[in-house]
Structures are given as C-alpha cells and as structure tokens.
C-alpha positions in Angstrom: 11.7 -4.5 21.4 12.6 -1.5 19.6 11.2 -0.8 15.8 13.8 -2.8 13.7 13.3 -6.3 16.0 9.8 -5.4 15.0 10.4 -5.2 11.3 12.1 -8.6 12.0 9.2 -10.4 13.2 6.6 -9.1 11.0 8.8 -9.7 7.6 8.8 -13.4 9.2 5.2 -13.8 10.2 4.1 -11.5 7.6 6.2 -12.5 4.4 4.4 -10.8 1.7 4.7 -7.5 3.2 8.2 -8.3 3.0 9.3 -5.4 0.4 6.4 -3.1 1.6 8.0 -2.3 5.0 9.7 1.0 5.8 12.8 0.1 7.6 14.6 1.8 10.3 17.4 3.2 7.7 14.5 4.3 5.2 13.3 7.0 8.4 14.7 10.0 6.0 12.2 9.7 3.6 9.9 11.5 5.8 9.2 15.4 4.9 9.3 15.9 9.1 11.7 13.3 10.3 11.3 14.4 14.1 7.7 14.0 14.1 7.8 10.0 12.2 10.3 9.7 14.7 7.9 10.5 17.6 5.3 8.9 16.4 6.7 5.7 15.4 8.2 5.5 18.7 5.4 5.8 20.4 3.7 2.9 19.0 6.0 1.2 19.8 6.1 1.4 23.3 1.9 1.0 23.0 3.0 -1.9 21.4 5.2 -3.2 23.5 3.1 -2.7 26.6 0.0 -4.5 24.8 2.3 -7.8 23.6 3.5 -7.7 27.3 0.4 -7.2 29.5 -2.0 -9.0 26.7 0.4 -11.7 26.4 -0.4 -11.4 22.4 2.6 -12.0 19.2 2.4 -8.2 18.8 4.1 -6.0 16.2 4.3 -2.4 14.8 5.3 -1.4 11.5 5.4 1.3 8.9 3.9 0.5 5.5 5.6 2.3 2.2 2.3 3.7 1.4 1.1 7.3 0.7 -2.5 6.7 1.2 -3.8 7.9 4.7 -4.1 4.6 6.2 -3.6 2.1 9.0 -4.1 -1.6 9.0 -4.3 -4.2 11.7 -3.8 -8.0 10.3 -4.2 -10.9 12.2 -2.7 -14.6 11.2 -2.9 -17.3 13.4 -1.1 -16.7 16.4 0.8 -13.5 15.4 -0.6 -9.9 14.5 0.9 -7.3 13.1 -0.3 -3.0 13.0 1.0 -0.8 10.3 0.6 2.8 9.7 1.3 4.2 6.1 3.9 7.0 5.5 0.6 8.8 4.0 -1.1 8.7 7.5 2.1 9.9 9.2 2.7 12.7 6.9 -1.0 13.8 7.1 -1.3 13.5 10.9 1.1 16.3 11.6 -0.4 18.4 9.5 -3.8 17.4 10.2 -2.9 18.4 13.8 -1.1 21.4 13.2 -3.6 23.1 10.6 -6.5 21.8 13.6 -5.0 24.0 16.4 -4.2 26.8 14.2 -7.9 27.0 13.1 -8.9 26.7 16.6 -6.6 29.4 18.1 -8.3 31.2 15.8 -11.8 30.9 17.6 -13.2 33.7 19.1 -12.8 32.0 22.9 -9.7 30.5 22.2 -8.1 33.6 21.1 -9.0 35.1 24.1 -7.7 32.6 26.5 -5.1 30.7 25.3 -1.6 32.2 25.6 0.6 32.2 22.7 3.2 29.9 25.1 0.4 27.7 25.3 0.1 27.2 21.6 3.1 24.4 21.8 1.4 22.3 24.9 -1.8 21.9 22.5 -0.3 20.6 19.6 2.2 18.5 21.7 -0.9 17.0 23.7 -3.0 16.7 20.5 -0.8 14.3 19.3 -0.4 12.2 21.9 -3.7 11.6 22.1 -4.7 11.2 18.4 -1.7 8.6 17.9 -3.4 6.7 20.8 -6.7 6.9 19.3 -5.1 5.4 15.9 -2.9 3.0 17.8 -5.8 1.8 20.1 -8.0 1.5 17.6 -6.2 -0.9 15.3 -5.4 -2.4 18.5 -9.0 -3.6 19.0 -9.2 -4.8 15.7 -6.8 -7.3 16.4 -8.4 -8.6 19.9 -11.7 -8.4 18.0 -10.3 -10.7 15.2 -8.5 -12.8 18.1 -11.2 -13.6 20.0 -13.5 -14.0 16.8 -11.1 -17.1 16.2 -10.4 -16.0 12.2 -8.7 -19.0 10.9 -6.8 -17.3 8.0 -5.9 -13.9 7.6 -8.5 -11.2 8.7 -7.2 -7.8 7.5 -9.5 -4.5 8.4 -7.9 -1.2 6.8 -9.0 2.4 7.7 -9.5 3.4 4.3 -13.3 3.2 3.3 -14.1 1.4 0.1 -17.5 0.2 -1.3 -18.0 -3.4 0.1 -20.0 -5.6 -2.1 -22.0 -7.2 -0.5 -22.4 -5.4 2.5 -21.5 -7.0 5.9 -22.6 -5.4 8.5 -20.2 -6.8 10.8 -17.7 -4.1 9.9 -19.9 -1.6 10.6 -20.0 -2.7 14.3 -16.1 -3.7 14.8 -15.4 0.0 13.4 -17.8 1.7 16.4 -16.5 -0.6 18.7 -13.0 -0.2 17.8 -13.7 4.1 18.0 -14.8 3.6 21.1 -11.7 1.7 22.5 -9.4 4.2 21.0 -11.3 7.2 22.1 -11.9 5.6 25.5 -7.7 5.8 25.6 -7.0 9.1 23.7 -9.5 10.3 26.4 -7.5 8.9 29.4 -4.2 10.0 28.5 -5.6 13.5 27.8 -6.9 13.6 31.2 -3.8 12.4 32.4 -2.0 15.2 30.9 -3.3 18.2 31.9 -3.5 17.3 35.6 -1.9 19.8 37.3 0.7 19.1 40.0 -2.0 18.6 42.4 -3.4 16.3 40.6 -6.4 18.2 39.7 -7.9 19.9 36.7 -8.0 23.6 35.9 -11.9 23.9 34.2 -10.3 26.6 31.2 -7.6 23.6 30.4 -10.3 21.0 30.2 -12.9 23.3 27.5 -9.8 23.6 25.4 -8.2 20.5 25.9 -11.3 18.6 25.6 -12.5 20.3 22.4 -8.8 20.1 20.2 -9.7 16.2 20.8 -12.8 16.3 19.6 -11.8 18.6 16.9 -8.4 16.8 15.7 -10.5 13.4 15.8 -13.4 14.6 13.9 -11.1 15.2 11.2 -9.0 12.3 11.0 -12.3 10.1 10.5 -13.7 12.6 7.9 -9.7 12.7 6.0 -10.3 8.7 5.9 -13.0 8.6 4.4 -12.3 10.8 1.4 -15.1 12.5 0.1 -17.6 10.1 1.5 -18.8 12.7 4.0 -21.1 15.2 1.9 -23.9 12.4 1.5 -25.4 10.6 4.6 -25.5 6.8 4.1 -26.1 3.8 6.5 -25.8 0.3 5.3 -23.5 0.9 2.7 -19.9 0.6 2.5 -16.4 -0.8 4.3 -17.0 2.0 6.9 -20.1 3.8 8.9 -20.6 7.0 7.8 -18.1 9.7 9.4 -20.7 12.1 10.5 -22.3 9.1 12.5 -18.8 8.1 14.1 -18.1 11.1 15.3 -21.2 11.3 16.8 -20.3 8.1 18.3 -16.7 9.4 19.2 -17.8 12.2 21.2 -20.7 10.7 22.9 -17.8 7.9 24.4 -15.3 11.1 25.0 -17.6 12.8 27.1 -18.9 10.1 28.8 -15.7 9.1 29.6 -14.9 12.5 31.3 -18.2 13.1 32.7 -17.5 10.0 34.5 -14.2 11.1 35.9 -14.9 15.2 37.1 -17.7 16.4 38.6 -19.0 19.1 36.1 -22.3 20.3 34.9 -23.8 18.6 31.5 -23.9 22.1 29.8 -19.9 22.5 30.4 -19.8 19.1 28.2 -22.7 20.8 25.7 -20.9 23.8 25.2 -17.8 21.2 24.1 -19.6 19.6 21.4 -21.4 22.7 20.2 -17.6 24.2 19.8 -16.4 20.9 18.3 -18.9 21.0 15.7 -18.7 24.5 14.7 -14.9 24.3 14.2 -15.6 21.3 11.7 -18.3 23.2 9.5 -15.9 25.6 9.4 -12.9 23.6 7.8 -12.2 22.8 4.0 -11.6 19.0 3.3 -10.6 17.2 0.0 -11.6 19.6 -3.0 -12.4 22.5 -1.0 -15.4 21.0 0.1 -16.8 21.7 4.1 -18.7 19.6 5.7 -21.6 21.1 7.4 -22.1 19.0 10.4 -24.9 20.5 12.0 -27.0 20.3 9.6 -26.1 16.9 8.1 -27.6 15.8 11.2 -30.3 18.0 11.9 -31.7 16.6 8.7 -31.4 12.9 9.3 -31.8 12.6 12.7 -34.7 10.2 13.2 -32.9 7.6 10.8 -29.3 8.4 12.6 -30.8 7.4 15.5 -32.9 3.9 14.0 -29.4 3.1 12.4 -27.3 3.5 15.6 -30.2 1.6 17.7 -29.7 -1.4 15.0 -26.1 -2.0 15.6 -26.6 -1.5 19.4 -28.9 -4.7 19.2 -26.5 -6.2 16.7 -23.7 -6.1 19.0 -25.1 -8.4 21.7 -24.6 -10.9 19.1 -20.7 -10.2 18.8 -18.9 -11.5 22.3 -15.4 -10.5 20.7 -16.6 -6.6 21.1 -14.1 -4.9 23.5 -17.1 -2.9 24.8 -17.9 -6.3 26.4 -14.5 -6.1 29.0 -13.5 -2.1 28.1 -12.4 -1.9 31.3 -10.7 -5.1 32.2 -8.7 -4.3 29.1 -7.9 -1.2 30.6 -6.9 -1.9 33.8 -4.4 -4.3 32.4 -2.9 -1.8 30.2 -2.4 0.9 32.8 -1.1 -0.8 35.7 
C-alpha cells in the first residue's frame, strides 16, 4: 500500500480523525519537503512489512499537528500510527543540529572526514525513524494482546496523569526497548562493510550519534520535564531514566553481536552523556545528565527494580517474545 491507500483506511476505521489527516497532496506544507518525503516513506514500508508479516489491520498516517508527537491507536481489529508534522519538522533538525554538535567533539573532529559528515546524518535518521516507528509499533501489539475493548490511544507527549497508572510507565520502557532494540539492528546493519564486518572507529561514532540523537528526542518530548527527577508521577517515566534504559538495551544489543571489550562500550556512554550536558533544550536550559544521576542514584535504581517486578505481571510486554517478533520482521 502506498501512503494515500493508507489515508484511505484509517479515515474509514478512524473516522474522527477524518479532517486531522495530512494528505498526500497537502506534502508541500513541509518547510523540508525531501526529508517528510523520506520519512513518511519509510514508515511506510515499516508499515507495510509489520501488517504483512504480523498479519495485523495496520496503517500509517500523518497528523496536522505541530506538537512533537506520535500516537499509536488501537480499535478493535484495526490500528492506526500517526506522526505529527511537528515531530517531522523537529526530527530533521533535531538530527542535523545532533551531528553538528558532535563533529564538533574533540575525537570526532579528529577522525571523522568532512565526506563523512553526510553518511552520519543519513544513517542517523534511519535509525531514529525506526526507533519512533518501532516504538509506536509496540504500543499497538501491547494494546493488541492486552485485548482493549474500545479505543486505547498512548501519545508521546508527556502530560500529568491523574491518577497515576503505572501501567504506562512500563508499556513506555518496554516499548523503548523494542524500538531501540531495531534502531540498534539497522545501524549495525549499515555500517557493515563489504565484508560484512565492522571497522571499530565506525562503530565509536556510529554507536554514540545513536545514543546521542535518541537521548534527545526523549528529552524534546518531554518538554521541560527533564530538570527535576521524578518517579511515579506523570503520562511518561522520567527522560533521564529512559535513556538510561535506552542505552543499557543499545549496548546490550551490540555487545551481544561483536566481540569487544566492555570499556569500548563505557567510553560510548561516557561520550553520549557528555554531548547531552553539553546541549541547550527548550528555554535555553541544559540538562546536566551526569549529575542528575549521580544524585539520585539509589532511588533510580529502587524505581527501575519496581517496574522490573511489575512487568512479570504484564504478558502483552514485547520483551516477553523480543525476538520472535524480530525474526518475523527481518526475514
């Protein structure tokens, strides 16, 4: 299907979203149509492959929104993804102003080649559209196999839940780690070289720009939720502590796939964090990242053990067949 039969079926299945849908024709309302256009297409095919291999009523769509978010909604038998114009617009630049800052970096600047600049960013946004896509994608088998009778909608933008509900706190860490588990694999997939192997100054760099460009799309979502720490509170876990979460699944994922020392992964986060202490967020506030959890450590920890134990109770987690799920999406 390509992204007007989508439109179709959602505006069908989806009827009151009816006039909030950005149609094919409407693609010119983007500041960088080229990049919408790459974007959007790539969902598409995600999509595509997920209806077709999960056997699910899948679609993709674009919501006539500015706010930087994404949605996955799930009705009955049909589901539908969206991504606001906001998050499009504010991923490319997200990106863009991520590998500038990190070219900047005193090792970067030393190693990567002004030719390479272009790979990065190209690469970078592969693999954050397939965290974003991946991740909405496991809200909707969460919700699926949670058998929600009427609509279950979870957004990416955090609000202030009342009363809390812990629940979301675990779909949202399970649903990071999905999407990071498959930003993670395509990455790795990428940078290959033609003999199928991995060159170890491609995989520091490569490696950290996810970390890096992903740090900051969870701490842009949140808004200025990220100076405070906070734990059983809100729509969302705190950023600080998904990233946390994010990288510890990223690196496990390519510890598990090259045989390299722990410190070469060490060194990754170290760099990773640096770069986002170093970065001005909404208001020209930083976020010092280190220290945030430095600071709160013990209780970090506690909180993270709680939803561990919480999930067992939750069969619908994708962490429960990550790699059943995989497989059928890759092969």
């Amino acid at each position: 299907m390509n992204y007007s039969t989508h439109i179709h079926q959602a505006k069908i299945h989806f009827p009151e979203l009816r006039l909030h849908l950005l149609d094919e024709s409407e693609f010119k309302i983007f500041k960088n149509e080229d990049f919408a256009l790459k974007c959007i297409n790539k969902c598409v095919e995600l999509c595509n492959n997920a209806s077709e291999k999960l056997k699910i009523n899948l679609n993709f769509a674009v919501n006539y929104n500015y706010a930087f978010n994404a949605k996955a909604t799930v009705r009955k038998q049909h589901s539908l993804i969206t991504f606001n114009i906001g998050l499009i617009e504010k991923l490319e630049n997200i990106i863009y102003e991520s590998i500038e800052l990190f070219l900047y970096e005193n090792i970067a600047s030393l190693i990567i080649q002004e030719s390479e600049k272009e790979r990065l960013k190209k690469i970078s946004t592969t693999c954050c559209i397939y965290y974003l896509f991946y991740h909405e994608l496991a809200h909707v088998i969460q919700s699926s196999e949670a058998k929600e009778s009427n609509t279950f909608d979870l957004q990416e933008q955090y609000s202030n839940e009342r009363p809390f509900d812990i629940r979301q706190h675990i779909y949202e860490f399970d649903a990071d780690l999905f999407g990071s588990s498959m930003s993670t694999y395509k990455l790795l997939e990428k940078i290959k070289n033609i003999n199928n192997q991995f060159e170890i100054f491609d995989l520091f760099n490569f490696l950290t720009a996810l970390l890096f460009t992903t740090g900051n799309i969870i701490i842009i979502f949140s808004g200025n939720l990220f100076q405070k720490i906070y734990y059983r509170e809100n729509s969302h876990p705190h950023p600080i502590i998904r990233i946390l979460k994010i990288n510890e699944q990223i690196m496990s994922f390519a510890s598990k796939n090259l045989a390299i020392q722990r410190e070469f992964f060490d060194a990754i986060l170290q760099r990773s964090a640096t770069m986002i202490s170093q970065l001005e967020y909404s208001e020209k506030i930083r976020v010092n990242y280190t220290e945030l959890y430095k600071n709160n450590k013990d209780e970090i920890i506690k909180y993270i053990d709680e939803i561990e134990v919480k999930n067992e109770n939750h069969s619908e987690l994708i962490r429960f067949k990550t790699q059943e799920i995989f497989n059928i999406l890759n092969y």
